[in-house]
C-alpha positions in Angstrom: -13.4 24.2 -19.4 -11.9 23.3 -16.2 -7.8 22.0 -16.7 -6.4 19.8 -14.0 -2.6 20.6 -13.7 -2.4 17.0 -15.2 -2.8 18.3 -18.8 0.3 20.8 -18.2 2.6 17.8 -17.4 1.3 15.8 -20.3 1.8 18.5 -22.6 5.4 19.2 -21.4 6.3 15.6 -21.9 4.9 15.0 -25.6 6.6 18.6 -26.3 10.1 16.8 -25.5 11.6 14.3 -27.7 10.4 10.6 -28.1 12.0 9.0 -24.5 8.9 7.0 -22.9 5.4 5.8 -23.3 3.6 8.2 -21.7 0.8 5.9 -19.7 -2.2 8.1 -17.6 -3.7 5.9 -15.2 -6.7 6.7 -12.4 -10.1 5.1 -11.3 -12.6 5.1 -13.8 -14.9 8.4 -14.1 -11.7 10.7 -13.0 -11.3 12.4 -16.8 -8.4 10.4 -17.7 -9.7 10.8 -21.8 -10.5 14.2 -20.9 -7.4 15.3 -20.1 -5.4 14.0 -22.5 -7.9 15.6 -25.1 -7.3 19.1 -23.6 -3.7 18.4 -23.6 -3.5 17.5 -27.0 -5.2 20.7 -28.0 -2.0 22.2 -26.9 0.2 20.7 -29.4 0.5 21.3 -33.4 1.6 17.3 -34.0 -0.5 15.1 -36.1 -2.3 12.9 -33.7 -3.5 9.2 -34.6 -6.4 8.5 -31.4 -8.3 5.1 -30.9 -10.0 3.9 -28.2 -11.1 0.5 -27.5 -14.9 0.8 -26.2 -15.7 -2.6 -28.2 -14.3 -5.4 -26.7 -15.3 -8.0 -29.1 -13.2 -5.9 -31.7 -9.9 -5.1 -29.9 -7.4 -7.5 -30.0 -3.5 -7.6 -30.3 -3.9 -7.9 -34.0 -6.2 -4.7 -34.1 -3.6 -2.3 -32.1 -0.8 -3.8 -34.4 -3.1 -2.3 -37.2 -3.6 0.9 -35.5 -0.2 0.8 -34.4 0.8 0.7 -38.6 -2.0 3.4 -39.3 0.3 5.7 -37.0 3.5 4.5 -38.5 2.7 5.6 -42.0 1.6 9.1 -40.6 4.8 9.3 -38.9 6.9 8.8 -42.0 7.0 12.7 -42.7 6.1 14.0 -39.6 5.5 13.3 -36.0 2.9 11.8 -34.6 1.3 11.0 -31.3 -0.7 7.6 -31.6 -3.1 7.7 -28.4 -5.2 4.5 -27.3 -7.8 4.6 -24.5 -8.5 2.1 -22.1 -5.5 0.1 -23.3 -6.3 -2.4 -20.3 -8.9 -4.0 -22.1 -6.7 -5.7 -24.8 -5.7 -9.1 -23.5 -1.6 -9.2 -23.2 -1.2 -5.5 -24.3 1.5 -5.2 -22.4 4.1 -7.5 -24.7 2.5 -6.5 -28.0 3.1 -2.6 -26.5 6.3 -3.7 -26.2 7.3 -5.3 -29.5 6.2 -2.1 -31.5 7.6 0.1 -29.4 11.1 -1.1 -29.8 10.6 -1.9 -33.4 9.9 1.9 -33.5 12.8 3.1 -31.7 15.4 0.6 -33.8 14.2 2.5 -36.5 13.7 6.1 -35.1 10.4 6.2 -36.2 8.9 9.7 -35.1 6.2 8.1 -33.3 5.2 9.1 -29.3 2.7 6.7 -28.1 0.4 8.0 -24.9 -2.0 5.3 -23.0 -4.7 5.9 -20.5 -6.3 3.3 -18.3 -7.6 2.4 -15.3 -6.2 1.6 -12.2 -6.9 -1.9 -12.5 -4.2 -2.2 -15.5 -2.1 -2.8 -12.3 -3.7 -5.4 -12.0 -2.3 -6.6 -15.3 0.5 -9.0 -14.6 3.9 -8.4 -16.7 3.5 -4.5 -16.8 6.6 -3.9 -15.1 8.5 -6.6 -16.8 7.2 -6.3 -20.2 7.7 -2.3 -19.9 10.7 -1.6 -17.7 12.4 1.5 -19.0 9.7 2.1 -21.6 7.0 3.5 -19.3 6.3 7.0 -17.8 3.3 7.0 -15.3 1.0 10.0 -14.7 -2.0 9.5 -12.3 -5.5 10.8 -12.6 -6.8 10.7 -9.1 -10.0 11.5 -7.4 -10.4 15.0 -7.7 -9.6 17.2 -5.1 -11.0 19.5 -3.1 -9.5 22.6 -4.4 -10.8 21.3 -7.9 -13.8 20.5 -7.3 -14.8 24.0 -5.3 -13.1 25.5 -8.6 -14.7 23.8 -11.4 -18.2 22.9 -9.7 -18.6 25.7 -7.0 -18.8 22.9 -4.1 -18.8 24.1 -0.7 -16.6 21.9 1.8 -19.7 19.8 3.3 -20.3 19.2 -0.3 -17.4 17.6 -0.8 -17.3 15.5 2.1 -20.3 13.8 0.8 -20.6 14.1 -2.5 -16.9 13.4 -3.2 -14.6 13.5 -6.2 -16.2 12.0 -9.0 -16.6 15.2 -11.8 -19.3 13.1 -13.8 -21.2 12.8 -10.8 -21.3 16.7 -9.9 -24.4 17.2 -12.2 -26.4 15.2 -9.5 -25.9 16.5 -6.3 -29.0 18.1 -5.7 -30.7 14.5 -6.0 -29.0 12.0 -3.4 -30.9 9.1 -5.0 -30.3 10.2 -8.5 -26.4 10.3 -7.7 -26.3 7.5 -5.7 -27.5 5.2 -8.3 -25.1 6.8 -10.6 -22.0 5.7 -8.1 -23.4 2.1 -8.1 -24.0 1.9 -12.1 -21.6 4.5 -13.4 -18.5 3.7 -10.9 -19.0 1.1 -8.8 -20.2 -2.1 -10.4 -17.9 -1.5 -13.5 -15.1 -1.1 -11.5 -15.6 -4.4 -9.4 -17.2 -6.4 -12.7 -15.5 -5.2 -15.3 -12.3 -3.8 -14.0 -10.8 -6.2 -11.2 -12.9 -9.4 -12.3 -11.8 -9.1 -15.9 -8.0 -8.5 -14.7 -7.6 -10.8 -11.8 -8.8 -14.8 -10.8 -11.9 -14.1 -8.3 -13.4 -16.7 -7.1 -15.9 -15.4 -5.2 -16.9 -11.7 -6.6 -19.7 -11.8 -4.3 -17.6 -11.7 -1.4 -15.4 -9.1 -3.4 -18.8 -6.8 -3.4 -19.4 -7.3 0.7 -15.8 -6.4 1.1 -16.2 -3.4 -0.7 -19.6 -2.4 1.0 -18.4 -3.1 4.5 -14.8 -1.7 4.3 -16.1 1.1 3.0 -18.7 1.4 5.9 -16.3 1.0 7.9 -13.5 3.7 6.9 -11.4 5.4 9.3 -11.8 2.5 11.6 -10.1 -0.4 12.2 -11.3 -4.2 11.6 -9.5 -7.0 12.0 -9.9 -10.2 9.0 -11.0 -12.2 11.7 -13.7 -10.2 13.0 -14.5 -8.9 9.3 -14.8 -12.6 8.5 -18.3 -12.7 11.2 -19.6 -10.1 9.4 -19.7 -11.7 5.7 -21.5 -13.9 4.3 -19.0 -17.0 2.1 -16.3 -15.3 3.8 -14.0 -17.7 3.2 -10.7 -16.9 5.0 -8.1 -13.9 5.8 -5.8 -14.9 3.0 -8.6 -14.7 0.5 -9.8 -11.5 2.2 -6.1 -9.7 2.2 -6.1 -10.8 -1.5 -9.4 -8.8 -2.2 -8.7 -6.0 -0.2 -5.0 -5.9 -2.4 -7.1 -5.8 -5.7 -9.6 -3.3 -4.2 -6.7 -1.2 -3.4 -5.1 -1.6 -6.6 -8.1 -0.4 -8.6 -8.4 3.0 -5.7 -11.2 2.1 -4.1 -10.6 0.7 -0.5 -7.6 -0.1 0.7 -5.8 -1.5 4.5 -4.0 1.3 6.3 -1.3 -0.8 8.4 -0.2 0.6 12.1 2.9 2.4 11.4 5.9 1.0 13.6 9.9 0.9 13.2 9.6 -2.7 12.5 8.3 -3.7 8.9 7.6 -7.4 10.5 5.0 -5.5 13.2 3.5 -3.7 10.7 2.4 -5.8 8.1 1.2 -8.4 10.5 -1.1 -5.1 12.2 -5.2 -5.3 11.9 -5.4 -2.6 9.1 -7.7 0.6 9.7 -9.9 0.5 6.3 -9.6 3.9 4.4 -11.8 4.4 1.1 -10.1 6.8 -2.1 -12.8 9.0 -2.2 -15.2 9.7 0.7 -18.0 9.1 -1.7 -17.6 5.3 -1.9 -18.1 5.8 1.4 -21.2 7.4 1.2 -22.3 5.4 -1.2 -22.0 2.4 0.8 -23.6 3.6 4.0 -27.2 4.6 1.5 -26.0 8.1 0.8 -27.8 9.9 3.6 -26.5 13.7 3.8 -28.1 14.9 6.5 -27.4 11.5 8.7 -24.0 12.0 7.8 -23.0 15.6 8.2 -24.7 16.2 10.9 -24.4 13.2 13.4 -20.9 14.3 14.6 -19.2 10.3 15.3 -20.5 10.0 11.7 -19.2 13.3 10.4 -15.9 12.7 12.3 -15.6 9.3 10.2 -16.0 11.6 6.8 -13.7 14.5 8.2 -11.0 11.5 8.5 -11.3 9.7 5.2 -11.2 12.9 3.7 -7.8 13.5 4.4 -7.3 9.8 4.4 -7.7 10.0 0.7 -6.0 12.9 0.4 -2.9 11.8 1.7 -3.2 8.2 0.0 -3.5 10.5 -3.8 -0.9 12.8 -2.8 1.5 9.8 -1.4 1.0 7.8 -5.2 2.2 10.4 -6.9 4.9 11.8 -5.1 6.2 8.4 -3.1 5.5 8.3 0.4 4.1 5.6 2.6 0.8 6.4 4.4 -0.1 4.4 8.0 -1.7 5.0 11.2 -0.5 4.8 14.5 -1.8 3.2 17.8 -0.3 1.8 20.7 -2.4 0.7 24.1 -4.8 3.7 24.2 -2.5 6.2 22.5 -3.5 7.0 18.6 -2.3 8.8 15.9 -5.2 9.2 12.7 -2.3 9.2 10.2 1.4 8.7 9.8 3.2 9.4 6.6 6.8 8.3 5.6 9.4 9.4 2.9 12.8 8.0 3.2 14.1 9.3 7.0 11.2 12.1 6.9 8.2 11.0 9.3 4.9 13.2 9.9 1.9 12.4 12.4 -1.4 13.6 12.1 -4.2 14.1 14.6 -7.6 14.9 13.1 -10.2 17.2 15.1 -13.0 15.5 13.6 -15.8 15.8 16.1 -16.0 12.1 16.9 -15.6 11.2 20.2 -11.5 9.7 20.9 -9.0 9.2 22.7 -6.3 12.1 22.3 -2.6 12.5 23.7 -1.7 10.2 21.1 0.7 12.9 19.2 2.5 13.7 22.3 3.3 9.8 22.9 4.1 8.8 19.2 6.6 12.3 19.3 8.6 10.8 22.0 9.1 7.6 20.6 9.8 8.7 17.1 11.4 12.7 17.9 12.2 13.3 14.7 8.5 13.6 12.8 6.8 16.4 12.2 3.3 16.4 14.3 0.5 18.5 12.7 -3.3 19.0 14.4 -5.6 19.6 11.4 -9.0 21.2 12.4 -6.8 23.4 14.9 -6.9 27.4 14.4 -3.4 27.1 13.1 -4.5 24.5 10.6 -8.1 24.0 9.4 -9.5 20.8 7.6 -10.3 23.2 4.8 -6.4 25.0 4.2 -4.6 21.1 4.6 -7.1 20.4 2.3 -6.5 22.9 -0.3 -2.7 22.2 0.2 -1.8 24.8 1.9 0.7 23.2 4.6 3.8 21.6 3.5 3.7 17.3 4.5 7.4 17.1 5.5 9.6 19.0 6.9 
C-alpha cells in the first residue's frame, strides 16, 4: 500500500522519547487514520487505539476512561494511546490537558497521538489549553506526485479529479464522483465540521460561499460585489468570518494582494483560491471535457493547482502565500518567508495581461521571479517539486 512520507515523520517521532502530543490534522477524506495505522505498524510498542465515530457516546468522561485503560498498560511497558477524530469531544482540549500533565508528573510511559480535522482549529482554547504540549503534523490534499504514484493519474487527471484518495475509485464516472465529493466531503465538512465547531448563523449562506468562491478560484471578487451575487448575504464582516472558517477547515480560502504594507494588504479584495482543484470542479457541476478543454477554463484549473500547492506546501513549512496586482500589472502568486520573497507567473492558457513579473521585480529586486509552464519550468516538474521556492 501506498506510504505518504507523513508515516516516516510519525514514526520517527513516537520512536523518540515521550516530549509532545503528537496531533495529525488535515481535511477530511485525506488518510489521516490511515497513516497513522501504517505508521504504527512500524513500531513494536503496545498500542491502546479508540476512535470516537459515535457521538452520542464520547464525552470527556469516556476519554478519561480510555485515557485509564492506556495508563494501566503503560505500568510495565510503553504505550501509545491513539484517539481519532478527537475534535468531536466537546472541550477536549482541557481534559487533553489535565491527563497529560498528570502523566508527565508521574512519568508515566504513556505517548498520546491525535488525529483530526482541520476544523479542530476551529476549536477555541487549542493553543492555550496545549501550549508546549502539542506537536502538529498535517495531512494535506494529496499531491500530484502521489497521486500519479499510488493511482496512475495522468496530469489532466489530476487537474480535475483532484486530491481526494477515496475518491480515485470513481474517476471514470463524473457523476458517480461528483456525488461522492458532495456526500463524502463536502456536506460533512460544512455540516458537521465548521457548524458543529463554530456559531453560524446562517449555514445557508456558508454553502453559497463555498459554491461561488470556489467557482470563482484564481479570480478575484470583492465582498461587496460577492454580496449581489448571494442570496441572505448579509454583510462583508459576516462574509470575511465565513470565508475565515472555510479556510480554516482547507477548503476555500482569500488570497490577499501582496504589498510592503500589512495595512494595504489586509484591507485588498482577496483573489479566492480553493485547497484542492476538485472543490472546484465540484462546484462548477464536474464537467471534464468543459473544463480541460475550454482554455480561459483550463487556465483557471492550471492556477488553483498550483494555488493549492503552494497554500499545502506554505502550512507545513511556514510561508505566507499572496498575489500581486497593481494598475494592469499582475503577478498569479507571491510567496514570503522571513526577508525571502518569490513571484510567480503562470502560463495557463487563459487570456491576461503579462509584464507583471518584470514590474513587481523592480519594485521588490530582491524576490526570486519563476515562469511555470515555460520550457525551463513546466506545470508538471513545479508540480512534482522539482524547483526549489526560495532562493
Amino acid at each position: 500500500m501506498f506510504q505518504r512520507a507523513l508515516v516516516a515523520q510519525l514514526a520517527q517521532r513516537l520512536r523518540e522519547p515521550r516530549k509532545f502530543i503528537q496531533i495529525v490534522v488535515g481535511p477530511r477524506q485525506t488518510g489521516k487514520t490511515t497513516a497513522v495505522i501504517q505508521a504504527l505498524e512500524q513500531l513494536t510498542v503496545q498500542q491502546h487505539f479508540v476512535s470516537t465515530d459515535d457521538p452520542n457516546l464520547v464525552s470527556t468522561e469516556w476519554l478519561r476512561n480510555e485515557w485509564e485503560q492506556a495508563r494501566a498498560l503503560a505500568k510495565t511497558r510503553e504505550v501509545i494511546l491513539i484517539i481519532d477524530e478527537i475534535q468531536k469531544i466537546s472541550k477536549w482540549s482541557s481534559i487533553v490537558k489535565l491527563l497529560w500533565d498528570e502523566d508527565s508528573r508521574l512519568c508515566t510511559s504513556l505517548k498520546v497521538v491525535l488525529t483530526g480535522s482541520s476544523s479542530l482549529l476551529l476549536q477555541k482554547g487549542l493553543t492555550e489549553s496545549l501550549m508546549g504540549r502539542v506537536e502538529m503534523l498535517y495531512s494535506p490534499h494529496w499531491s500530484y506526485t502521489e497521486c500519479r504514484e499510488a493511482f496512475g493519474y495522468s496530469l489532466d487527471d489530476f487537474l480535475f479529479y483532484g486530491g481526494y484518495p477515496g475518491a480515485s475509485v470513481l474517476i471514470k464516472d463524473e457523476n458517480r464522483w461528483a456525488r461522492y465529493m458532495g456526500t463524502s466531503i463536502v456536506e460533512p465538512t460544512i455540516s458537521q465540521d465548521i457548524l458543529m465547531m463554530d456559531e453560524v448563523r446562517k449555514p445557508a449562506l456558508l454553502r453559497s460561499l463555498f459554491m461561488l468562491g470556489s467557482g470563482y478560484s484564481a479570480q478575484e471578487l470583492s465582498f461587496t460585489k460577492l454580496l449581489g451575487q448571494l442570496q441572505d448575504a448579509g454583510n462583508t464582516v459576516t462574509l470575511a468570518h465565513y470565508l475565515e472558517l472555510l479556510t480554516k477547515a482547507s477548503m476555500l480560502t482569500g488570497l490577499q494582494n501582496y504589498s510592503g504594507s500589512q495595512i494595504r494588504t489586509r484591507k485588498s479584495s482577496p483573489r479566492f483560491m480553493v485547497y484542492d482543484t476538485s472543490l472546484m470542479t465540484y462546484a462548477e457541476g464536474a464537467n471534464r471535457r468543459r473544463l480541460l478543454e475550454n482554455p480561459t477554463e483550463r487556465g483557471r484549473l492550471v492556477e488553483s493547482a498550483v494555488g493549492a500547492y503552494l497554500l499545502a506546501r506554505g502550512k507545513e513549512e511556514g510561508f505566507e502565500v499572496y498575489w500581486w496586482r497593481e494598475r494592469n500589472n499582475e503577478v498569479d502568486f507571491v510567496i514570503k518567508k522571513g526577508s525571502s520573497l518569490t513571484a510567480f507567473e503562470v502560463k495557463s492558457g487563459r487570456v491576461k495581461n503579462t509584464g507583471g513579473s518584470l514590474v513587481f521585480k523592480k519594485q521588490y529586486p530582491e524576490a526570486l521571479s519563476l515562469i511555470i509552464g515555460s520550457t525551463n519550468l513546466t506545470l508538471e516538474d513545479f508540480l512534482s517539486g522539482k524547483k526549489q521556492l526560495f532562493l
